[in-house]
Structures are given as structure tokens and as C-alpha cells.
N, C-alpha and C positions, 0 to 999 in steps of 0.2 A: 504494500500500500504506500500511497506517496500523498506528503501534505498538497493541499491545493489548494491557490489562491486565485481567486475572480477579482478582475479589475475589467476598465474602461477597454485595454488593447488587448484580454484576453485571456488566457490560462496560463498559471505559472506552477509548475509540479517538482518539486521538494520531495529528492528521497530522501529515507527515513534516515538511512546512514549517515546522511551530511548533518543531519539535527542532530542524530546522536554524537558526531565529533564535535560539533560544536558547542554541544551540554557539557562535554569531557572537557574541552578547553575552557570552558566558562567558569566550570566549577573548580578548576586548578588552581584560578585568579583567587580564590576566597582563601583566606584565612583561617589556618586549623585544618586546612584539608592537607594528610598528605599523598593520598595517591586514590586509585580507581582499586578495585577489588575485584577478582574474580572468585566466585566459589565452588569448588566442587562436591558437590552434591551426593558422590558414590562415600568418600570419606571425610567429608563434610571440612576439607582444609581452605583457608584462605589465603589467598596468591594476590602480592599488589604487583598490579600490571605499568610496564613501561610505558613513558610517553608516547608510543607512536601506536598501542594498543588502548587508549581511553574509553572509546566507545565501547569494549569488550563489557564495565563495569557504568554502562549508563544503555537504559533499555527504552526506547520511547512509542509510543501506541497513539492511535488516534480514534478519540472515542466521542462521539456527539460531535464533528467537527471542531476537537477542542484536542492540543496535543495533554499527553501523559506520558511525566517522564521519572523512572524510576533510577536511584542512583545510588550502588554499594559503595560505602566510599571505605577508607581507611583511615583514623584522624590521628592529629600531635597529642602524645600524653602530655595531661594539665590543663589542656582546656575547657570550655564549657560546652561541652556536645549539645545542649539546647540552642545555645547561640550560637556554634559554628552553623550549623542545621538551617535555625532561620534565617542567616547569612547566606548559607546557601541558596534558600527557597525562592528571597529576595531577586538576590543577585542572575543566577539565572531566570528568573521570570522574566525579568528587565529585558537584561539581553537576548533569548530567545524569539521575545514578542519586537521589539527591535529589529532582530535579523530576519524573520521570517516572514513576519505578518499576521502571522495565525495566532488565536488565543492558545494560553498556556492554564488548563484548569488545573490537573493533582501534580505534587510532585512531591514522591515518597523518596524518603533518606533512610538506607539502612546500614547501620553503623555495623563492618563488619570485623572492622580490628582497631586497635590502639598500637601506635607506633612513637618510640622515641624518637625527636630528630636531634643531629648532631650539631 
């Protein structure tokens, strides 16, 4: 499925992968975040993902003409996972609706590990 926008000169259609790297990049910008998460599911281990695999650990759907975007992140031990979170939720709304055009309704944060940073 691909987002789509209607305007005056016509259709503009947004795969879903280019949203999800750009939710990955958006949400790197924030504060407290330190990487994307992948999870595997068979033994249930958490893997942070390198920069050029972000979108691995942000999932986006389009539901009622309204994106949804889900994102396992990994955060800096000490901070305030409420506030990193809402930073988050913020921050990419912004930017998404911004780049895209299209509204942004849910967008779940699951906190999938704690990491020191050096």
C-alpha cells in the first residue's frame, strides 16, 4: 500500500518504505533515543540496528486515510522514558505531516532496551 495525496495537479503516491526511513531519521534527531530495535520473536532477543537499517525498527500502516506509525526504539540509561517518548511522539508528528502531507493519527513507542552511552 502507498500513502496518497490529492491535490489540484493530481496524485502523489508515497511508499510506505520512504515514510518509514524517514520516521527512523526523525526519530534519531530526538533526545534519549539511542538506536532502532529489532526483535526476534523465536528467542525473544533485542538487536539495535545500524544506521542504514532504521526503518527495520519503525513499522508504518495506513489506517482510515491516516498514517500509523509504530517504533521499537532503544533508549540512554537515566533518562525519563515518559519524556523521551513524548519527544518523540511530538517530534515526528511534526515532521512527518510536514514531509508528507498526510495526517499522522497513532504512534506507539515500544521501549525495547536501555543502553548506556559512552
Amino acid at each position: 500500500m502507498k500513502g496518497k495525496i490529492t491535490n489540484e495537479y493530481g496524485e502523489i503516491l508515497i511508499d510506505l518504505d520512504v515514510i518509514s526511513q524517514y520516521a527512523g531519521t526523525a526519530a534519531m534527531e530526538c533526545s534519549g533515543i539511542v538506536g532502532m530495535a529489532a526483535v526476534n520473536m523465536t528467542d525473544g532477543l533485542v538487536r539495535l540496528l545500524k544506521r542504514e537499517s532504521l526503518n527495520k525498527g519503525v513499522s508504518v500502516e495506513i489506517v482510515n486515510n491516516e498514517l500509523q506509525i509504530n517504533y521499537h526504539v532503544v533508549v540512554a540509561y537515566g533518562v525519563n522514558i515518559s519524556t523521551v517518548a513524548s519527544n518523540l511522539v511530538s517530534n515526528v508528528r511534526y515532521k512527518i505531516e510536514q514531509f508528507t502531507g498526510m495526517k499522522v493519527g497513532k504512534i506507539r513507542v515500544f521501549v525495547e532496551g536501555v543502553r548506556v552511552i559512552d
